[in-house]
Structure formats: structure tokens, C-alpha cells
N, C-alpha and C positions, 0 to 999 in steps of 0.2 A: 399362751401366745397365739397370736394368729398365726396360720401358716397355708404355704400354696402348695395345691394338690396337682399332680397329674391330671390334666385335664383332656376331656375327648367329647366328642361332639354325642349330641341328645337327639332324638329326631323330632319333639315338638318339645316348646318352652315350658318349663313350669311354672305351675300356680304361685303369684306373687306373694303369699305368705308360705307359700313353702320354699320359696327361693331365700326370701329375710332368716327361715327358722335355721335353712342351710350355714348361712351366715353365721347367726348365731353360736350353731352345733358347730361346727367345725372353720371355723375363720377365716373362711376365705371368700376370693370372689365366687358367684354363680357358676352354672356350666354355662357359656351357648347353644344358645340352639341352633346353631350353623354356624362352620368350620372357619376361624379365623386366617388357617392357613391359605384357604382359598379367595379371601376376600369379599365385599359384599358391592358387587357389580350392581351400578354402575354407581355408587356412592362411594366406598372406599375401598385403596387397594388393599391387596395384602399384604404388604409391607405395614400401611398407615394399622391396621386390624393387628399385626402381631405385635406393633410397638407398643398400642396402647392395651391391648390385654394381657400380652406376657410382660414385656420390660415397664411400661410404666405401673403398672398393678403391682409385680412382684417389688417394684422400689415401693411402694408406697406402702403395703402392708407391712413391707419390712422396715419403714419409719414408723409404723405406731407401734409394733413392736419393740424395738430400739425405747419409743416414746414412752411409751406403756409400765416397763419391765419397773416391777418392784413398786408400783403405784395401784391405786385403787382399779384404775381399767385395765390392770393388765384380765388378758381372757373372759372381754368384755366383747359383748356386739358389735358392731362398729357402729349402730345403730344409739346404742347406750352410749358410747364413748363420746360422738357427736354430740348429743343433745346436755348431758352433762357435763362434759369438758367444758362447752360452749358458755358453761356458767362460770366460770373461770377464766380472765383474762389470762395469767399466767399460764393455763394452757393452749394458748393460741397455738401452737406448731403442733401439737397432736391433735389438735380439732382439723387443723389444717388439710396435713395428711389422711386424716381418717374418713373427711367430708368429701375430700378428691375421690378416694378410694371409692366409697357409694355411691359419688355422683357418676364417675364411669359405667359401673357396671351398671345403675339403674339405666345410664345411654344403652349403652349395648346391647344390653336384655328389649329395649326396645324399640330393634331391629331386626330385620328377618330377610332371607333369602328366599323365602316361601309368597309371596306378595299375593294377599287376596282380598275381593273388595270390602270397604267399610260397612258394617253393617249397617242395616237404614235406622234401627232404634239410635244406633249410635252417633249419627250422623242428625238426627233429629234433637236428640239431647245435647249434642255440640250446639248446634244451630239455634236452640233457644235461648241460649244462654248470649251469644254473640249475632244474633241476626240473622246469619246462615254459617254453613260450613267452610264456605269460603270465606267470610268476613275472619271467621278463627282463622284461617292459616294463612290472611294477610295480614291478620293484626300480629301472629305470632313470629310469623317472618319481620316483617317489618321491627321489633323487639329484638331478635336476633344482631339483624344488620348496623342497628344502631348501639349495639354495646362496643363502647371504645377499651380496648384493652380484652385482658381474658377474661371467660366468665363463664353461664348459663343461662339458657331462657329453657323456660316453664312454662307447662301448662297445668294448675296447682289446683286444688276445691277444698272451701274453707268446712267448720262444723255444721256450716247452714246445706252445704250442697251445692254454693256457688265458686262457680270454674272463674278464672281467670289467667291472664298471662303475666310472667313475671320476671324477671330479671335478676340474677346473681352475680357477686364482683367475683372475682379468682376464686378460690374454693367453696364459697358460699354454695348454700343449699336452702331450700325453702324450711328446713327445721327448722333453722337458726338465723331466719333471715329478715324477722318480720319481731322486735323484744314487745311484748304486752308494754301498753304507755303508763297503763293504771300504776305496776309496780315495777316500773324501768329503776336501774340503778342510775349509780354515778356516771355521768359523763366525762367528767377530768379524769386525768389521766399520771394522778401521783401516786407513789407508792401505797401511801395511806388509803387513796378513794381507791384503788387495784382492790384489796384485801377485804376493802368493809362492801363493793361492792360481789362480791363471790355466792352465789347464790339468790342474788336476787334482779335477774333479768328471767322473769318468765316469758318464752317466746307464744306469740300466736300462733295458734294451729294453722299448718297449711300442708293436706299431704298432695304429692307429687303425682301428673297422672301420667306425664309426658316429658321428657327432657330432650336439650340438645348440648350438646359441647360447644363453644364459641373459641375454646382455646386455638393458639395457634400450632400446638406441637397435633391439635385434629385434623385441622386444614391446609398449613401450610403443606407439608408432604406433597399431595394430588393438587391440589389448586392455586399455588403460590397466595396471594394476594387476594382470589376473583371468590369471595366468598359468599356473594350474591347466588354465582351456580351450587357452592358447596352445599348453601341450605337449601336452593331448590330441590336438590337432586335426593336432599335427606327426606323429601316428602316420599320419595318413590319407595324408599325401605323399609317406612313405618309398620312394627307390625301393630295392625288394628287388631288383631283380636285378643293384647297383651292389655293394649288400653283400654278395651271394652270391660276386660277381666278388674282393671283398678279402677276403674268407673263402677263399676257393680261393687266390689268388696269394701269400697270408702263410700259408699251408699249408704250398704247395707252395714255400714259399722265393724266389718270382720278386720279391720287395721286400727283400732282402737289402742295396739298394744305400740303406735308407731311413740 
């Protein structure tokens, strides 16, 4: 079963495949790299920081376990559980759960109380891809503002190495968010095409370099309504050198195992 550990603050983040293997090995979310109890000023309190890393994590871990129990994922990745579940309409509520759970901690993990500048490779590699480094984070904003309801926006890079910005409904995640067209299943939705389609939606590769939360249980807390400042103020907390770290390892192939 998954389960949540005791957790206490790290003084710099870890290495994004050692954060996934943690995952893996022991079932839970990551550590932070800076203290939830104190908040990550001036983006979010600490109220909003303990709701979603303790209470909403520890519900949600403890849905896929619930979910899980006595089925093929149980004491599975959440990582496995996602993209396989995801092949199963009948598991929609433990994809569900399981997708939320990643996509949080992938937010969290990439933010920082430490704030220091972009570095210029990386800022160059943004920029070619979008025109400049600004054009990315008004196209990414802009993507944000405009998702009606709950969700995510992304910043994702296919097999070729090209980045783009993306958008998820409610739990979606870029694993599962994009089905190959070649060998899409059924689209109706009867019990019969349910069953015959199970296994046969292979999703497009897209790994994740960047996320944000659009939910409202993120924003409402500190910002009512005004979530124009909420995303701005999420630029200030970015840590870039967590992104530079999944810009390099989904490069260089070392997440091949996503």
C-alpha cells in the first residue's frame, strides 16, 4: 500500500529521478524542499501549503489505496498506476486519485523558497522553442487564465525534444492526456465498447517539465477569485534549477522509465 511518512524539510531538492524512485520505494509523496509550515511567501500561505501537502495528499493517497487494495496496482508507483489504470475506463476513480496525487507533488516540488536567477542556457533553450522567454510565460499564463473550471497547465517536451504548453481538465495529467490516434479505442461509451476497449488507448508521449495547479481548493484560500495575481506571483517561486534539471534528464533520455 502506499503510505505517508513523517515528513521534514531537506535543505536542497532532489534529483527528479530520485524523487520518482522515492515514490516508487516507499509510496508516498516527496520530501519539500522548504517548510510547508511556513509558507512560500509571497505565493502561497501556510495554511493554503499545509492543506495541500498534508490534508489533501494524505486523502488522496489514502483513495488509491482504498482503490488499489487486492487489485493488480495495489503497491504500485503511482506513476504505474496512472498510466495503466488510465487503460481502463473502469478505473477512472483510481486514475483519478492517483493522477491528482502526482500532479500535486510534481507542482510543489516545483517551487522553492530559495529563488535564484534562470540560468542563461536555459533561458536560451526556452526561447527558441517560443521566440523568447517571455513569449513562454505569456503564452503559459495566458493557458492558465483561460482554463474554465479545475485543471493544469504545463509546460511538457515530446520524443522529438519539442516543449510546448498544455492544458489539463480536473485530474488529467500529460501521461494520459494526449491517446495515440493510430490505435485510439472505442469512443461510445456501452458496457460492451467499456471492456473491448481496455487496453487499447496508447497515450502519446509527453513528459512534464513544469506544472501549475488551476484548481480552486490552490487559489481560492489567498486570492478569492483574482487568479490573474495568483499565476503571476507563481512565476516568483519557480524553482529554475529543478526545471533545468527535467530539461536536461528528458533530453538526455534518463526518464525513459516514465
Amino acid at each position: 500500500m502506499f503510505r505517508l511518512a513523517n515528513r521534514v524539510r531537506t535543505a536542497v531538492a532532489q534529483p527528479l529521478k530520485q524523487r520518482l524512485n522515492a515514490i516508487a520505494q516507499y509510496h508516498q509523496p516527496a520530501i519539500l524542499p522548504y517548510s510547508p509550515e511556513k509558507g512560500l511567501a509571497p505565493f502561497l500561505s501556510a495554511q493554503s501549503l499545509d492543506f495541500l501537502y498534508n490534508m489533501r495528499q494524505t486523502q488522496l493517497v489514502n483513495n488509491v489505496n482504498r482503490l488499489s487494495e487486492g487489485t493488480e496496482y495495489e503497491a504500485k508507483s503511482l506513476l504505474h498506476v496512472i498510466t495503466e489504470s488510465a487503460l481502463d475506463p473502469t478505473q477512472t476513480p483510481l486514475t483519478n486519485n492517483a493522477s491528482q496525487a502526482w500532479n500535486i507533488d510534481f507542482f510543489l516540488q516545483s517551487l522553492t523558497d530559495d529563488v535564484r536567477p534562470l540560468r542563461d542556457d536555459v533561458r536560451r533553450h526556452i526561447a527558441e522553442q517560443f521566440g523568447s522567454f517571455e513569449r513562454f510565460q505569456e503564452t503559459f499564463t495566458q493557458c492558465a487564465l483561460a482554463l474554465f473550471g479545475n485543471g493544469w497547465t504545463w509546460l511538457v517536451m515530446n520524443d522529438s525534444g519539442q516543449l510546448s504548453v498544455m492544458n489539463t481538465f480536473n485530474a488529467g495529467s500529460p501521461f494520459t492526456a494526449i491517446p495515440s490516434m493510430k490505435n485510439a479505442g472505442p469512443k461510445s461509451a456501452s458496457y460492451a465498447s467499456i471492456h473491448r476497449s481496455v487496453g487499447r488507448r496508447p497515450f502519446a508521449r509527453l513528459t512534464p517539465i513544469l506544472g501549475l495547479s488551476m484548481w480552486q481548493e490552490s487559489f481560492l484560500p489567498d486570492y478569492g477569485l483574482d487568479r490573474e495575481t495568483y499565476v503571476n506571483r507563481f512565476w516568483e517561486v519557480v524553482n529554475w534549477s529543478v526545471v533545468n534539471e527535467r530539461l536536461m534528464n528528458t533530453r538526455s533520455g534518463s526518464q525513459s522509465n516514465f
